[in-house]
TORSEVO-380111 format. One record per atom (N, C-alpha, C, CB): residue in one letter; x, y, z. Coordinates in steps of 0.05 Angstrom, whole numbers, plus 5000, padded with zeros to 4 digits. Glycine has a CB too. Example, Ala and Ser with C-alpha at 12.3 -4.5 7.8 and 13.67 -1.06 7.14 Angstrom:
2
A526448865156 A524649105156 A526449345156 A522649115181 S525749555142 S527349795143 S525850015157 S528249885114 
END
This chain:
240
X501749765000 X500050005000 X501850255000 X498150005024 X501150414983 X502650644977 X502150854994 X502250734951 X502851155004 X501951345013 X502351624990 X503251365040 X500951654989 X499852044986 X499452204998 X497852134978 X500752405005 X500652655017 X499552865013 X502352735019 X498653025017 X496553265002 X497153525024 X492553165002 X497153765019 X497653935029 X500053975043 X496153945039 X502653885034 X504653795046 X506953845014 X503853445061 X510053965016 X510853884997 X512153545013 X512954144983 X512453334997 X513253084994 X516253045003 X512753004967 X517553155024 X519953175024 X519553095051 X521353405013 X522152955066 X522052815085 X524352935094 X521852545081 X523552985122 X526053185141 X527952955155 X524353435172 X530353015161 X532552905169 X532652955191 X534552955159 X532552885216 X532452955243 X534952925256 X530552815256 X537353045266 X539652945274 X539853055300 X541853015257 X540252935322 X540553085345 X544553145345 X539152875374 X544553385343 X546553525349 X548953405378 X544953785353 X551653325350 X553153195375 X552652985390 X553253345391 X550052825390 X550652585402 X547652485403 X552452605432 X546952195404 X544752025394 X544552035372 X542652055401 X543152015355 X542651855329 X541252025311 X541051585332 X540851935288 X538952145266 X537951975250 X540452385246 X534751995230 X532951855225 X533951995193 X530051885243 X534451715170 X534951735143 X532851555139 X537751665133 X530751735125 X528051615111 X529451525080 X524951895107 X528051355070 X528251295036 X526451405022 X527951015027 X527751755022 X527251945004 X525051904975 X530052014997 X527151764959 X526051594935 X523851474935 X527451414928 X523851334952 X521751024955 X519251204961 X522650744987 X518351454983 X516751664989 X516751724969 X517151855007 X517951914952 X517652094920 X514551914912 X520952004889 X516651664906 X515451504878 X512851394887 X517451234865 X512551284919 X509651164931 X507451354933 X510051054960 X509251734931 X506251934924 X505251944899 X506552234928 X506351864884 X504851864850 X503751564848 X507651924819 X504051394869 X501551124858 X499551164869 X501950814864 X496850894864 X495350904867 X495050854898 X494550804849 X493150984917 X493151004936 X490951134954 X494951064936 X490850984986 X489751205002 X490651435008 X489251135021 X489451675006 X490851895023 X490252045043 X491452065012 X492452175058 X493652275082 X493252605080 X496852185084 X491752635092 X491752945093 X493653075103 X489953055106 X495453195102 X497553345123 X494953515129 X501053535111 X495653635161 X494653935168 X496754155158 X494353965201 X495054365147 X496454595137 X496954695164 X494854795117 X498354945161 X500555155178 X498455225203 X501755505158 X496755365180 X494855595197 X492455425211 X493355865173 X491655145207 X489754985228 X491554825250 X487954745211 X493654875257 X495554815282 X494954895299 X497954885284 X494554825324 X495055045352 X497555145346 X495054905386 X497355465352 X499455565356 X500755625388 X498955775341 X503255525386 X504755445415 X507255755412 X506955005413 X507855655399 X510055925404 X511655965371 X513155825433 X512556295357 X514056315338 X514856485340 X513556295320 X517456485330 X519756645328 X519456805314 X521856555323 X519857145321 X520557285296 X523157275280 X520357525301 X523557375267 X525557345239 X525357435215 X526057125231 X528357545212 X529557735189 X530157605181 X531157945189 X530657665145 X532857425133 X533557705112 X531457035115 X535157615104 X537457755077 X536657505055 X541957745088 X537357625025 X536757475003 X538857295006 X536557604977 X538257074996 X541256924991 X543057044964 X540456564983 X545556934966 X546557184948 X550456884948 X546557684973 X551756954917 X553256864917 X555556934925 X553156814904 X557756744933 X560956904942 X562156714934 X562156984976 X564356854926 X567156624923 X568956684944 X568956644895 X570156354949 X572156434973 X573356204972 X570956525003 X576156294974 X578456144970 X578555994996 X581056314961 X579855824998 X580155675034 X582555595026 X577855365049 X584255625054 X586655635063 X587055225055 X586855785101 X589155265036 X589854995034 X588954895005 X588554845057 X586455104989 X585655024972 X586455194948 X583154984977 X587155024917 X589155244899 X587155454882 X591455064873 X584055364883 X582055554867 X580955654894 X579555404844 X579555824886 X576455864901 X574055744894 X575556124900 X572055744904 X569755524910 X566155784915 X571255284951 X564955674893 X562955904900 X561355814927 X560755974872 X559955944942 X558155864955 X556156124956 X559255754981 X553955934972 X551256144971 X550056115003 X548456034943 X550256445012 X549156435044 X547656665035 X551556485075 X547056705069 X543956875082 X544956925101 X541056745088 X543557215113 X545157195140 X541457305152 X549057465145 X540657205187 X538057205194 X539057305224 X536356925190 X536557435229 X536857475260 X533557385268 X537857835271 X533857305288 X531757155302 X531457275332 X532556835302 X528557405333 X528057515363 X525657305381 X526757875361 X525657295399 X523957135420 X521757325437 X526157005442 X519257425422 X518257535435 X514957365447 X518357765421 X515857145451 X512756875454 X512556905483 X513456455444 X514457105501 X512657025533 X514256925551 X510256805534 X517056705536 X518656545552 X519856475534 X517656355568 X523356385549 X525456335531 X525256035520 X528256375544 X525356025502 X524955865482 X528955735464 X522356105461 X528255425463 X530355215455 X530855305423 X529154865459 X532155585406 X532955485391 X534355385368 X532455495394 X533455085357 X535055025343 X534654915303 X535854845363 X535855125301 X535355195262 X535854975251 X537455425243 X534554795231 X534054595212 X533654745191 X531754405218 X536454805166 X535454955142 X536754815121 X536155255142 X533854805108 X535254575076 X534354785050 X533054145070 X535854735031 X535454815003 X533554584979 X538654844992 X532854674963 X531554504949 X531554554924 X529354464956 X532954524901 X532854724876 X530554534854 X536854764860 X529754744839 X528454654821 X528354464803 X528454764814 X531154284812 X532454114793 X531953834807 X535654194786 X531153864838 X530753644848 X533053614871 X530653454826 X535953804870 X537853804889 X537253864917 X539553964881 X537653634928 X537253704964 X540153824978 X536553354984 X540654094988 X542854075004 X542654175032 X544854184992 X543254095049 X543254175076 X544754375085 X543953985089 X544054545105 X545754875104 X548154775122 X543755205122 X550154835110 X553154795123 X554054465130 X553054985154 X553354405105 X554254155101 X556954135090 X552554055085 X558354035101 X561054005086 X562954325090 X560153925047 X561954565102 X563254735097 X565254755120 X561754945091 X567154995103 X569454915115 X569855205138 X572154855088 X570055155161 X569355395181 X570455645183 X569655325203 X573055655144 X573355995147 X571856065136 X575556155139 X569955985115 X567656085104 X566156245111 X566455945100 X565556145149 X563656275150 X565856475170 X560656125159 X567756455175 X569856775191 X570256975163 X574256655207 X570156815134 X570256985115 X568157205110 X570556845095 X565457085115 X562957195104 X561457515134 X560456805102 X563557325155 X563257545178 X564957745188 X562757435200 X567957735163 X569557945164 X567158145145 X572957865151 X566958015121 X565258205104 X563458375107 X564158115090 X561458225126 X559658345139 X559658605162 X558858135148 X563358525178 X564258655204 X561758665218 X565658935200 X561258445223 X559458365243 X561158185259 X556758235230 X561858165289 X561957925305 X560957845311 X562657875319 X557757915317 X556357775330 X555057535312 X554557955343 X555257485281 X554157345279 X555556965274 X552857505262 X553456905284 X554456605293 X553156395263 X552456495331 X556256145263 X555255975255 X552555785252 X556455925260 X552055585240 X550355485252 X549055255275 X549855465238 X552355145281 X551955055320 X552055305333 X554854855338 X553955455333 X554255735343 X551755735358 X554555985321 X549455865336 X547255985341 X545755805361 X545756045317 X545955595344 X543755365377 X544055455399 X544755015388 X541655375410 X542355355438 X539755595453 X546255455443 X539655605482 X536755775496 X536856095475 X537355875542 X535356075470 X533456495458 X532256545481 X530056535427 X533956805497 X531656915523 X531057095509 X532357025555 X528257155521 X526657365515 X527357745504 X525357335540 X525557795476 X527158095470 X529558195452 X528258165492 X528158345437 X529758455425 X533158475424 X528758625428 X534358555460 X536958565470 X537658215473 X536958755500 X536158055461 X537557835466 X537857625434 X535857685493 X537657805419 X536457675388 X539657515380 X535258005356 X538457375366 X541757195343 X542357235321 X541856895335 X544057245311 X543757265282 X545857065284 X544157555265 X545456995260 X546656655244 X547056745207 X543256305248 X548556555197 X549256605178 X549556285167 X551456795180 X547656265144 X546456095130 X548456025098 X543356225127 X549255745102 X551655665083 X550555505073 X554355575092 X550755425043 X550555315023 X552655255001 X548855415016 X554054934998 X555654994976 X553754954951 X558354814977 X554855074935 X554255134896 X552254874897 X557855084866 X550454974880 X548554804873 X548654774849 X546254844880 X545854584826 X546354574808 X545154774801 X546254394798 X547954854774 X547755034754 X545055044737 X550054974737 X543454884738 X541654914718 X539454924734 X541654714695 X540155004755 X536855054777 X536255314768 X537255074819 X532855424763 X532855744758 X531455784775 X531955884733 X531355604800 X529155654819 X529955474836 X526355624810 X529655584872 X529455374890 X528555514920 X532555204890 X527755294939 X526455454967 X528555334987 X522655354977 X528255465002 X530055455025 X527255445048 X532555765028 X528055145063 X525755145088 X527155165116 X523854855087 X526155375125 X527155385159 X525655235179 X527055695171 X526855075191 X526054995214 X526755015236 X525854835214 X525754985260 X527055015284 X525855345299 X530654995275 X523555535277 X522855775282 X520155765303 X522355915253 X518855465308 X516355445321 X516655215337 X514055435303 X515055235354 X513654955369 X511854825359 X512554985392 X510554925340 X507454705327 X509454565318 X504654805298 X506754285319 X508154005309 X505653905304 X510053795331 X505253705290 X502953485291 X503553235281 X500653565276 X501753055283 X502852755283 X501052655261 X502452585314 X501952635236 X501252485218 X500252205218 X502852495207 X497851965218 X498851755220 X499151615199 X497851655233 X499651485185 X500251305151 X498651065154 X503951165143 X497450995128 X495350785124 X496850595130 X493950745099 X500050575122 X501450325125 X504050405137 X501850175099 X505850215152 X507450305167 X509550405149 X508050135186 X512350525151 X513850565127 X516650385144 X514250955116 X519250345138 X521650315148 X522950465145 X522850145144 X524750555170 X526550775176 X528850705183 X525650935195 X530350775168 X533850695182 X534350895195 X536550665162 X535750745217 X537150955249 X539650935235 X537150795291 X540951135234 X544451125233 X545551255260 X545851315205 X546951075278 X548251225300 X551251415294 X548950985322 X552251535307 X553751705300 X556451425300 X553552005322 X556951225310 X558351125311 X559050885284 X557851095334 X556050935266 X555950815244 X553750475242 X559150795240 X552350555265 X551750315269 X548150295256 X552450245303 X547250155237 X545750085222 X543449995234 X546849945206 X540250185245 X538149905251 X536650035241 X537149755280 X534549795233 X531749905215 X528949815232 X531649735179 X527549995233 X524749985245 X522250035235 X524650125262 X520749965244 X517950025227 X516550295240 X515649735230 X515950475221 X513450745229 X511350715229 X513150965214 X509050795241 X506650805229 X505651035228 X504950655239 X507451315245 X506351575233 X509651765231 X503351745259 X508851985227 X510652205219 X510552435245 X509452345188 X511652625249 X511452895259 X512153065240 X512952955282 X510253225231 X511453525216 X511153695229 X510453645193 X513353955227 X513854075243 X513254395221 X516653955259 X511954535240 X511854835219 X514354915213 X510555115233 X515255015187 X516855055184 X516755265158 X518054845186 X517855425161 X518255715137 X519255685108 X520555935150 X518055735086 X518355585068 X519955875045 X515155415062 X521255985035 X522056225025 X522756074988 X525256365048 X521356134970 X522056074941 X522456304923 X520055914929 X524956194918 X526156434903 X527256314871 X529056564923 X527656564849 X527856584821 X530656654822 X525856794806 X532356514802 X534756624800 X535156854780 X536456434794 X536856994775 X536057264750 X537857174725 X537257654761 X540057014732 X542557014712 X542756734700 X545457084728 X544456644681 X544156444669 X546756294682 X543856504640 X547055964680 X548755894693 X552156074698 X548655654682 X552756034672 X555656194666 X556056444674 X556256234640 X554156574695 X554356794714 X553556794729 X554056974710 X553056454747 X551956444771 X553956564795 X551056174774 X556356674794 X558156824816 X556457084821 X561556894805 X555257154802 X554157374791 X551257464799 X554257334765 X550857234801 X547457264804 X545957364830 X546156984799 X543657414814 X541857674837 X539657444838 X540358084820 X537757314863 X536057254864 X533957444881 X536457044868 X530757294867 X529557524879 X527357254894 X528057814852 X525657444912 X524157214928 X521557274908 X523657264967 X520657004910 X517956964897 X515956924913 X517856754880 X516456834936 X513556734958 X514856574982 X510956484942 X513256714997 X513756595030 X511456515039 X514656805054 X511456265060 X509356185084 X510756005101 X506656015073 X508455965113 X508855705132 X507155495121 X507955755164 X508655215128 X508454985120 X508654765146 X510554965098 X506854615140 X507854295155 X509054115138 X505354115168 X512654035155 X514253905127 X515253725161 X517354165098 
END
């Protein structure tokens, strides 16, 4: 038995607890392809029929390209960041911790500050002459209450594909809504421990978690993607 999702984009979040216990690798694919068969379907709840528990305000900057050479390396290497500040004005200090993925039009999944290399981001915060702004462990960690206590973080991406003219960037980690999906049929989930160790279990529901959805248009054609200006096309909130 297949599942279908509806009100939901079809993409399956990676859950990693930071530094120690384990993280949940769904079979991405196997989801894709079981929403286009024949099937019962699953309503996700949209954004706005959630109880609302608590959300973060937040700024963001466009994403925008840089090149930057890294110590040790004989070229430079393009990459694409954001830089956000996040205030806590819900009542009480609040846990938090940013989950931000890319998604390009081409079908490319990349995770923010995957693989990057940590002058990148001392490069992107000389530029800025900002100190205060933090990586993305950096930033983890308690938001007390107010304006005088806001974060700003700075959002890394290496080069995507060239032939994306379009892609969204989803933030998570900005709310407390959650809800519990349940599936007509159970699915299997591989646990990978940090130590490499392999077990598989059976699901019978999901948690989606609200999460901020930002889609943006690129302006330039590949061969001047160092170059390029993107512009935002549409924002909301989403259960992903």
């Amino acid at each position: 038995m297949q599942v279908k999702f509806e009100n939901m984009r079809i993409f399956v979040r990676t859950n990693m607890k930071r530094n120690f216990g384990s993280f949940w690798v769904l079979s991405l694919m196997a989801l894709l392809a079981a929403s286009w068969l024949a099937v019962p379907t699953v309503a996700a709840p949209k954004a706005n029929n959630v109880q609302d528990t608590w959300t973060l305000d937040i700024n963001y900057t466009l994403p925008q390209p840089i090149m930057i050479r890294v110590p040790g390396q004989s070229v430079p290497k393009l990459y694409w960041y954001f830089t956000y500040t996040v205030i806590n004005d819900t009542g009480e200090d609040q846990m938090f911790t940013p989950e931000i993925v890319l998604y390009t039009g081409t079908g490319q999944i990349t995770q923010a500050g995957a693989g990057i290399n940590p002058f990148v981001y001392q490069k992107i915060k000389k530029i800025h002459n900002d100190p205060f702004l933090l990586d993305g462990l950096s930033v983890t960690g308690n938001l007390l209450q107010g304006a005088d206590n806001a974060k700003s973080g700075i959002v890394v991406f290496p080069n995507f594909d060239a032939k994306a003219a379009s892609f969204d960037i989803f933030f998570g980690g900005l709310s407390g809504d959650s809800a519990v999906v349940k599936l007509p049929s159970s699915i299997e989930v591989t646990t990978i421990s940090l130590d490499g160790k392999v077990t598989k279990t059976q699901k019978n529901s999901v948690i989606l978690a609200k999460t901020l959805q930002l889609k943006y248009q690129i302006g330039t054609q590949a061969r001047d993607r160092a170059e390029a200006k993107v512009k935002l096309e549409g924002k909301g909130w989403i259960m992903r």
